[in-house]
C-alpha positions in Angstrom: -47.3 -265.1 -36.9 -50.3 -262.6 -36.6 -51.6 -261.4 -32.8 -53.8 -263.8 -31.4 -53.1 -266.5 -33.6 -51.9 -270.0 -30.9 -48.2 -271.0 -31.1 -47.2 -274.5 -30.8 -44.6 -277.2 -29.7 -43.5 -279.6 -31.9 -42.4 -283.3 -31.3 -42.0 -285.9 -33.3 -41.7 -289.6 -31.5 -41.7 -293.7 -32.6 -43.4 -296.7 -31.5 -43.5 -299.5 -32.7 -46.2 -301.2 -34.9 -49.1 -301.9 -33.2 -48.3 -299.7 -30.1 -49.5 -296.4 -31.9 -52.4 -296.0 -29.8 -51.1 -296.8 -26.6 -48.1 -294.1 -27.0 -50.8 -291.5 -28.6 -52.8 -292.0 -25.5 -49.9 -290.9 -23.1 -49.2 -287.8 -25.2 -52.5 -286.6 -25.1 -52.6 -286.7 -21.4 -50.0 -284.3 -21.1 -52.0 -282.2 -24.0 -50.3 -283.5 -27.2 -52.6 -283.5 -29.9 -51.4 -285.9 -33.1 -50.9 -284.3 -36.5 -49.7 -286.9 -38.7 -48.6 -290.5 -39.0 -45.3 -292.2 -41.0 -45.3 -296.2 -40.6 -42.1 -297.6 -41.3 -41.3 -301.3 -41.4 -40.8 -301.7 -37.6 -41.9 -298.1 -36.1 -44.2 -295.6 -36.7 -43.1 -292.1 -36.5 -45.7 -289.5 -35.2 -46.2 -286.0 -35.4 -47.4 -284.0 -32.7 -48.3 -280.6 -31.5 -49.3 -278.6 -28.5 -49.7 -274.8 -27.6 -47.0 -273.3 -26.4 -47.5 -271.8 -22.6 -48.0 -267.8 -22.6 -46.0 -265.7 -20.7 -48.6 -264.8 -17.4 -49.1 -261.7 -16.9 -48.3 -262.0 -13.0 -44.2 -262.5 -14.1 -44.4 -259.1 -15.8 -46.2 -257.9 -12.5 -43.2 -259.6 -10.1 -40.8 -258.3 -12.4 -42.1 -254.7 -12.2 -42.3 -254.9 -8.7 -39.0 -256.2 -8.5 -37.7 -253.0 -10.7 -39.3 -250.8 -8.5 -37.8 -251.7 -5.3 -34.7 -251.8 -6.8 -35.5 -247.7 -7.7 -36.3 -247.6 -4.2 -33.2 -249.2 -2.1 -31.3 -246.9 -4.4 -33.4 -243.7 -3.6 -33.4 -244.8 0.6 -30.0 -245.2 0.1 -29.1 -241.5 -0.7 -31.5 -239.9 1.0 -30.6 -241.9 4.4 -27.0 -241.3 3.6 -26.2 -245.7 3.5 -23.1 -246.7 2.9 -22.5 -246.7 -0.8 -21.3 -249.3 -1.5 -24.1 -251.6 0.7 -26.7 -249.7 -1.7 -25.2 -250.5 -4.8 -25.3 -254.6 -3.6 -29.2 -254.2 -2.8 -29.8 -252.4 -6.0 -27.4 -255.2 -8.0 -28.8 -258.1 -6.1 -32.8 -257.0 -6.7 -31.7 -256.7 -10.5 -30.4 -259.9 -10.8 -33.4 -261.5 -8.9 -35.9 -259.5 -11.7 -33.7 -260.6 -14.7 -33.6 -264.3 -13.5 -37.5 -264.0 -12.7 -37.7 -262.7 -16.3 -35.5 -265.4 -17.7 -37.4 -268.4 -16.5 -41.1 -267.3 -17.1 -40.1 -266.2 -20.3 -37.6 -268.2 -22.1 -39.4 -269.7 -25.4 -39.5 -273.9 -25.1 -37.2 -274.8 -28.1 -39.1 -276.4 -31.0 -38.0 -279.9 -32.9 -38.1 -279.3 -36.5 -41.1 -280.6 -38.3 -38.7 -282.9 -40.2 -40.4 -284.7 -43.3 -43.8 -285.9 -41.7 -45.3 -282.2 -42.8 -44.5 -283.3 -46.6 -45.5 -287.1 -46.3 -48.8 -288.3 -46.0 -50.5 -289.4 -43.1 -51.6 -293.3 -43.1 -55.3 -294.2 -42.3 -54.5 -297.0 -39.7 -57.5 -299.4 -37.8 -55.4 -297.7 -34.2 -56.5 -294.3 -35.6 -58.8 -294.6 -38.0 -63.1 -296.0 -37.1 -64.3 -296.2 -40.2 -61.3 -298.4 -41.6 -61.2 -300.9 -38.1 -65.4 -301.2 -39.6 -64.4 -301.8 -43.1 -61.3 -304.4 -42.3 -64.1 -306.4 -40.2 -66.5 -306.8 -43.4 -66.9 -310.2 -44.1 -68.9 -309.4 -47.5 -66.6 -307.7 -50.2 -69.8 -306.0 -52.0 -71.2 -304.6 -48.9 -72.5 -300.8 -49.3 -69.8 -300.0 -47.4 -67.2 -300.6 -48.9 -68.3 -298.6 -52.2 -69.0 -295.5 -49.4 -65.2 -295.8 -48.2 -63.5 -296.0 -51.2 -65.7 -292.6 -51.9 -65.0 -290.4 -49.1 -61.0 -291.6 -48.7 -60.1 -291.9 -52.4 -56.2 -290.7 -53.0 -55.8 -291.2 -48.8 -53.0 -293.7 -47.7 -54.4 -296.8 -45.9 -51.6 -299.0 -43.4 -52.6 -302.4 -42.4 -52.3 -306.1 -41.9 -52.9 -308.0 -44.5 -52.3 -311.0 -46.7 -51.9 -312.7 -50.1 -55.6 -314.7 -50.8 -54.8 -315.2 -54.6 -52.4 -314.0 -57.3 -53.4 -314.8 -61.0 -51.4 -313.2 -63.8 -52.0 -310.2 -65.6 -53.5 -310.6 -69.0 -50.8 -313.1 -71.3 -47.5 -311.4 -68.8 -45.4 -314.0 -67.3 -44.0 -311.0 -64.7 -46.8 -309.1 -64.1 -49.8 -310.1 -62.1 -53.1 -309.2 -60.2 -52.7 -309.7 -56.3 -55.7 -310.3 -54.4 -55.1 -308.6 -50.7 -57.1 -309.8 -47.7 -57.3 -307.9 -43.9 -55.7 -309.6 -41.7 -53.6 -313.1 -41.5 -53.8 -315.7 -44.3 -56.8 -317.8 -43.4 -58.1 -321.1 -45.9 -61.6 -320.7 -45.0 -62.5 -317.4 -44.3 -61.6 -314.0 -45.6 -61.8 -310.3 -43.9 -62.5 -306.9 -45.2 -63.0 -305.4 -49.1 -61.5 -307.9 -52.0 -58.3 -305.5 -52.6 -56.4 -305.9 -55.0 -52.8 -304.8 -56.6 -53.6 -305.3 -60.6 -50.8 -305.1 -63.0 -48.0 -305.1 -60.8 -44.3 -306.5 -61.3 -43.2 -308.3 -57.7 -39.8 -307.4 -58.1 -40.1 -303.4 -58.2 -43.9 -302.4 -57.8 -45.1 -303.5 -54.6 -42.1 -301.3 -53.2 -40.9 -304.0 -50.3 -38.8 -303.0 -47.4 -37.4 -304.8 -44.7 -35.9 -308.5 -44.9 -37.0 -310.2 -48.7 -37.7 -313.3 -49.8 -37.2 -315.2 -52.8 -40.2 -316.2 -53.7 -43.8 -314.5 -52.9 -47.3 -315.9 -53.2 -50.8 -317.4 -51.5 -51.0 -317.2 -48.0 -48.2 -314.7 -47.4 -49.1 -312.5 -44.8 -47.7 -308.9 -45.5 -48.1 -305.4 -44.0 -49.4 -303.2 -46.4 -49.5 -299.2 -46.8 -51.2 -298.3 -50.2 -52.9 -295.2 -51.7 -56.9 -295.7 -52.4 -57.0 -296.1 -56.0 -61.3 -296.9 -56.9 -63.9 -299.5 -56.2 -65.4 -301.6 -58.7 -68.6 -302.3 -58.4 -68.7 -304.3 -61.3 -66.7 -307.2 -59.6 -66.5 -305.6 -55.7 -62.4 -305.1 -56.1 -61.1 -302.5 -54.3 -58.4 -301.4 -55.9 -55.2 -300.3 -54.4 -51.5 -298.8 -55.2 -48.5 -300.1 -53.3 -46.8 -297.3 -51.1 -44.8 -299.7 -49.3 -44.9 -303.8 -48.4 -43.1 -306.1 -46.2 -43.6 -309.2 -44.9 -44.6 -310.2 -41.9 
């Protein structure tokens, strides 16, 4: 790495769903900052990063001094006439002072690999994420805003609870259908956040389910969905979205 550019510590830690922002939080006291997020069914795995501590100066400084006294008890020692061998213990006691001075200010903190969580990409979640907590509280799915989030995070990876609010079939396919997704738990008389929808989609292979599966899947399923932003529609306010992962909740 070039002079002067930072060098950093890298963890990697879990909490569970739901928890993210608590466990971020105690990170970042200790100067953790977070560089990515990978939701799993039951855990979130999440990246982090801090400087690494330089070397101070003032060890270099103890160490030196160190060196030099060590020149000296040897130097006394001859020109005083000491007993040999009581010089050579000073002299190999001060060195082994300076190298252990040496060894603890400036032994590198071992680094966790990066693992996958460089390569994977990092889940908008309402923990981490303003502008999607706003857009999952919408209670008109043809708001301005919507159109304006779909804009500025189009091909970013959205992770959220959700739920099943209608499920029609696509076009004449008996196995292929058009999912509406709701924010939030199944509700009869209300509905949360953008219309969403998975269009075209097979059940058994497309919405990509992990964890525990039923047998059957329909209205008023509440599921926890991760899913790439695809395009809004402002034709008929859908919000359309690919599955990246599913699971029921």
């Amino acid at each position: 790495m070039a002079d002067g550019q930072p060098q950093y510590e890298i963890k990697v830690v879990q909490a569970i769903r739901g928890t993210e922002a608590r466990t971020i939080a105690k990170w970042q006291r200790d100067g953790w900052e977070v560089t990515g997020q990978v939701p799993g069914t039951l855990r979130t795995e999440i990246a982090m990063r801090r400087p690494k501590v330089k070397l101070p100066v003032r060890a270099f400084a103890i160490a030196g001094g160190v060196a030099v006294a060590v020149v000296a008890a040897v130097v006394l020692g001859i020109t005083f006439g000491s007993d040999g061998d009581e010089a050579a213990s000073v002299a190999e006691t001060s060195t082994a002072t300076a190298t252990a001075i040496a060894t603890e200010t400036s032994a590198p903190v071992a680094e966790e690999p990066a693992r996958s969580t460089e390569a994977a990409p990092v889940a908008l979640t309402p923990e981490t994420n303003t502008d999607l907590t706003a857009l999952l509280a919408l209670t008109d799915s043809c708001a301005p805003e919507v159109a304006a989030f779909a804009e500025r995070y189009k091909g970013q990876t959205l992770s959220f609870p959700a739920s099943i609010g209608a499920m029609n079939k696509h076009g004449s396919y008996d196995t292929r259908y058009d999912i509406l997704i709701n924010a939030g738990d199944f509700s009869e008389t209300s509905a949360l956040g953008p219309a969403f929808q998975f269009r075209d989609k097979n059940t058994v292979s497309d919405l990509k389910f992990v964890g525990p599966i039923r047998d059957t899947i329909g209205v008023g399923d509440n599921l926890s969905v991760t899913a790439k932003v695809l395009e809004y529609e402002e034709s008929t306010c859908l919000f359309l979205l690919e599955p990246v992962e599913t699971s029921f909740r």
